[in-house]
N, C-alpha and C positions, 0 to 999 in steps of 0.2 A: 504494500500500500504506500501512497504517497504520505508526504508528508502534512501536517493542518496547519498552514498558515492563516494569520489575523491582516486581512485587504486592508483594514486604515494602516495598518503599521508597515505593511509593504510600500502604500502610497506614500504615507508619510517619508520614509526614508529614500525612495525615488525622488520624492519634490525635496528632500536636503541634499542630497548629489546632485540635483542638477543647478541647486543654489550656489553649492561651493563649489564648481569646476565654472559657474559664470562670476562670480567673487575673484575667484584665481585671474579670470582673463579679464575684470577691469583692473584686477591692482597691476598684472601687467600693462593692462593698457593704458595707467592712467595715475601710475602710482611714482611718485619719484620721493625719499627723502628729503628733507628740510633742508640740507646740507648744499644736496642738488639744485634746489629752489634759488636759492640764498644766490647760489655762484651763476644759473641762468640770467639771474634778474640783477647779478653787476655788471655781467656782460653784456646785456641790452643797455643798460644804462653807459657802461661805456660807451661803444658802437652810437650810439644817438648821440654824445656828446663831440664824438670824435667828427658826425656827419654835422649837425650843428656848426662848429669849428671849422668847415671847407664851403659852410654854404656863401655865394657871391652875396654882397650888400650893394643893394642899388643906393 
């Protein structure tokens, strides 16, 4: 004989793997450290300052 499985708890743990394998692909997709942030947004800040700095003055 098979075995007796409980359907909410089948479902239930089907809709948690399908929550954390889509969790995993936004912290990949969308996940960066603080550290990361920090040095993105000096180097924008540079780069602007540097284009700034070459733009003509009429």
């Amino acid at each position: 004989m098979s075995e007796i499985i409980n359907l909410r708890k089948a479902r239930k743990t089907k809709a948690r793997a399908i929550k954390q394998s889509k969790a995993e692909q936004n912290r990949i997709k969308f996940g960066q450290n603080k550290e990361n942030r920090k040095k993105d947004a000096l180097l924008k800040s540079l780069k602007e300052k540097q284009l700034d700095a070459h733009k003509i003055k009429d």
